[in-house]
C-alpha positions in Angstrom: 37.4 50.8 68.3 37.3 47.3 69.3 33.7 45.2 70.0 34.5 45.6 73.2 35.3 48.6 73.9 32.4 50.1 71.8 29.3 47.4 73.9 31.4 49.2 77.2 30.7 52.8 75.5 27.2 51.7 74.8 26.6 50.2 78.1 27.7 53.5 79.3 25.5 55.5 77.1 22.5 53.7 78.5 23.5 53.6 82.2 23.6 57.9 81.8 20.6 58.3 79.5 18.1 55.2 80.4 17.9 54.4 77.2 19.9 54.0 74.2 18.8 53.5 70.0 20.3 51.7 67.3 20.5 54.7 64.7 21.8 57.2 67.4 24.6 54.7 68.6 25.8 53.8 64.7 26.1 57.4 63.8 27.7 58.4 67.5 30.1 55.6 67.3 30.8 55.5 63.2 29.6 51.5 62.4 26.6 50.3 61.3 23.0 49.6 62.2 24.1 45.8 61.8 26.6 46.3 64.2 25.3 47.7 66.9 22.4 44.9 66.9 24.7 42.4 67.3 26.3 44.7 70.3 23.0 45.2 71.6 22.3 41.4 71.6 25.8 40.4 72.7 25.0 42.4 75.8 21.7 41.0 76.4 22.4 37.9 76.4 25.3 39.1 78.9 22.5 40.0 81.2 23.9 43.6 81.1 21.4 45.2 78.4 17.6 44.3 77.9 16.7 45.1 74.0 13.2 47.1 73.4 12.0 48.4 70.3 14.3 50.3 68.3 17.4 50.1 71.2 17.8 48.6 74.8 17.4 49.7 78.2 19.3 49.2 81.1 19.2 45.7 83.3 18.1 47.0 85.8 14.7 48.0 83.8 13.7 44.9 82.9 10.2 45.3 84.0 9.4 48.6 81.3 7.0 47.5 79.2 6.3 50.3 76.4 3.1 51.8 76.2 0.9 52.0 73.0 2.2 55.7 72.1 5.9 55.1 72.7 5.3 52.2 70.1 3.4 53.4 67.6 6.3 56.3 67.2 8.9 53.7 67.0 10.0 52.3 63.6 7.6 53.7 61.7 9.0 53.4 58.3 10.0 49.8 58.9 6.3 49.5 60.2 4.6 51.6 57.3 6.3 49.1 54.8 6.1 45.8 56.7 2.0 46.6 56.4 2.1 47.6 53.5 3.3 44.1 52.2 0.8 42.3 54.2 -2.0 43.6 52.3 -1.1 41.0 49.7 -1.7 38.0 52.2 -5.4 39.6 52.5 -8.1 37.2 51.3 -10.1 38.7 48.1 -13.1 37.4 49.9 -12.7 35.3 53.5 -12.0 36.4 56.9 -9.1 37.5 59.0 -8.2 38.3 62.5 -6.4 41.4 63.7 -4.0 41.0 66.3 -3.6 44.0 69.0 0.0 45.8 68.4 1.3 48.7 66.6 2.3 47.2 63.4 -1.3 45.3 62.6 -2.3 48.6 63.2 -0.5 49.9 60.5 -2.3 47.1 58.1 -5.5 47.6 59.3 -5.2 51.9 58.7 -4.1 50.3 54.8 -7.2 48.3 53.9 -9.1 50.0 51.4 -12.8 51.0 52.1 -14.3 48.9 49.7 -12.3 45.3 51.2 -15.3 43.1 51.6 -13.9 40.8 54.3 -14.6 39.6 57.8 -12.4 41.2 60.3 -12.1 39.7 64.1 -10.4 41.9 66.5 -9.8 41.9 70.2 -7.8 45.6 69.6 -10.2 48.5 70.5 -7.9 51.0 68.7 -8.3 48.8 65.6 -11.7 48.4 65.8 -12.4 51.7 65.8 -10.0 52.5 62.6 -11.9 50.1 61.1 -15.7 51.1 62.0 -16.2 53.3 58.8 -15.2 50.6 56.4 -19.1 49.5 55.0 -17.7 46.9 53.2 -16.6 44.9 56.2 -18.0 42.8 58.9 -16.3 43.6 62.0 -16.5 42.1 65.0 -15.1 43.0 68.2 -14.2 40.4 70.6 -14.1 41.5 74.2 -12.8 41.2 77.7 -10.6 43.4 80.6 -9.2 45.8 78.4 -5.3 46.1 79.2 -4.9 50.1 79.8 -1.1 49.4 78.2 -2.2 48.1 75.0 -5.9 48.7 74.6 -6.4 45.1 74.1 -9.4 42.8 75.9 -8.1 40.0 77.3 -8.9 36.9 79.8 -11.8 34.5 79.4 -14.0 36.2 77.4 -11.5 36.9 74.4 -10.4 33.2 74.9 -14.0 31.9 74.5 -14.7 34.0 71.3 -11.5 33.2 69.7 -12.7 29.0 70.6 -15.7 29.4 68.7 -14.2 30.4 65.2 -11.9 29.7 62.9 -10.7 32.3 60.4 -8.4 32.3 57.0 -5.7 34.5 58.2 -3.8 35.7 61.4 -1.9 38.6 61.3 -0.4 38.1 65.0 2.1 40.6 66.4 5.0 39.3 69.2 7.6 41.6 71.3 10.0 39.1 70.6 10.6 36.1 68.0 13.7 33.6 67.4 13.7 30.0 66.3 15.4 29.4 69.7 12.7 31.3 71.8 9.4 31.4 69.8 6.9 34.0 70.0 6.8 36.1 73.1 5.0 39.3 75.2 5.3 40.3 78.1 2.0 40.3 79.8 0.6 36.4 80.7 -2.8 37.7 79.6 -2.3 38.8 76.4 -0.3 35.9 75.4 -3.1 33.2 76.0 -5.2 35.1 73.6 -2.7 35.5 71.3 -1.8 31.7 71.4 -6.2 31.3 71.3 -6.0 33.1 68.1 -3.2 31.8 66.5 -5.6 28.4 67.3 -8.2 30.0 65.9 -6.3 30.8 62.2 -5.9 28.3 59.1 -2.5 30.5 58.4 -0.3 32.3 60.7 1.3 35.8 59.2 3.7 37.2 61.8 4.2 41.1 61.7 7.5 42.2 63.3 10.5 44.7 62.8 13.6 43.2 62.7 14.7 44.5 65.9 12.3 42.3 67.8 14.4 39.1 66.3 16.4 37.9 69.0 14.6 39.1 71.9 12.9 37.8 74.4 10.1 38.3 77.1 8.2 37.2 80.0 5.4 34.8 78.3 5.7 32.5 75.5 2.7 32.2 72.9 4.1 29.3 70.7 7.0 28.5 68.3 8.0 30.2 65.5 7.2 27.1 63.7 3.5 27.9 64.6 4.0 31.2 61.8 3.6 30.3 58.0 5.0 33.7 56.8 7.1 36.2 58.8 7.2 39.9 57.5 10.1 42.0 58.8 12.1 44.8 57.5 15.0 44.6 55.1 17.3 45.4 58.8 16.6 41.3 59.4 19.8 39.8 57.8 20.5 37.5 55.0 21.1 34.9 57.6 19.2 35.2 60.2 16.4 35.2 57.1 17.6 31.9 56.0 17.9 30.2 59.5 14.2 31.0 60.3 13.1 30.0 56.3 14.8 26.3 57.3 13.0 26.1 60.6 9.9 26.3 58.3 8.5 29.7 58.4 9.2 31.6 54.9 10.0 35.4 55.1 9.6 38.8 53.3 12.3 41.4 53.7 10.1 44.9 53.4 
């Protein structure tokens, strides 16, 4: 099958079901994963797919915004790693801030009980995975919690995250290129994710490789703005080594 007859099959397949996935399309139409992401961005950049997590929707979608249980189920493996590498960009001693999204999730559910660090968060759900640890001084910045993402946003998040300055950032995006930068789609949640990256001495960018490529609604800086990017092994060799000379070095997980 030609590329383009297999992106009309796949824009197809989404048209009828809503939705499509990259593992479900590579076994369906016998290629790889590889392929089918550079199908999935050929057509979005066509206008005729939009990518999400894992897949793409349909064009005609482009306002669906997952919510946090759809994307805590998706790429959980590539998440479970990608966190688990992180925890070696954790101070011994120092303090960090814990950006709201699945993956950071993931790291903060890893950190041992006895981590003796400061932890800033404006993520209820990470807060409260993190309420038990004793060793920890966590501190919960707050806000107009975003039903979507359980996140406090708007001016009170943005004053709190003006008035400190921590070691590390581990920010998560929707979306991230060298082209594009970092990117969400609410507004909101992108000024306090651009007040935190402020607010960091370094910049570690959490993010399955299927959010490369894509982009959303609001920008939150440059991809120049991250010191390290941790992805899954999915990112390829290239696209590795195009974001490494733009500056920002990367770990395959």
């Amino acid at each position: 099958m030609y590329a383009a007859e297999r992106q009309q099959e796949i824009l197809r397949l989404a048209r009828d079901g809503g939705r499509v996935d990259v593992v479900s399309l590579a076994e369906e139409l016998q290629v790889t994963a590889e392929t089918i992401r550079r199908d999935l961005k050929a057509l979005d950049r066509a206008g005729l797919l939009r990518r999400v997590h894992g897949g793409a929707i349909p064009a005609g979608r482009l306002g669906f915004e997952p919510d946090l249980i759809e994307r805590e189920s998706t790429a959980a493996d590539e998440k479970d790693r990608i966190a688990k590498a992180a925890l070696a960009e954790l101070p011994v001693e120092g303090s960090v801030i814990l950006d709201a999204g699945t993956t950071v999730a993931r790291l903060a559910a890893a950190l041992p009980l006895d981590s003796e660090l400061t932890v800033v968060t404006h993520s209820l759900p990470i807060a409260a995975r993190l309420a038990d640890h004793p060793g920890l001084q966590l501190h919960l910045v707050g806000g107009r919690v975003r039903h979507r993402t359980r996140a406090a946003v708007d001016a009170w998040a943005l004053r709190a995250y003006g008035e400190i300055r921590a070691d590390v950032l581990f920010v998560a995006a929707n979306g991230f290129s060298t082209a594009h930068g970092l990117t969400t789609p609410d507004l909101a949640e992108a000024a306090v994710k651009r007040a935190a990256v402020a607010a960091a001495r370094r910049v570690v960018l959490l993010a399955d490789s299927d959010k490369h490529g894509q982009e959303h609604f609001a920008r939150f800086g440059d991809l120049e703005d991250v010191d390290l990017l941790i992805t899954d092994s999915a990112l390829s060799s290239e696209d590795a080594a195009a974001i490494e000379r733009a500056g920002t070095e990367v770990v395959r997980a």
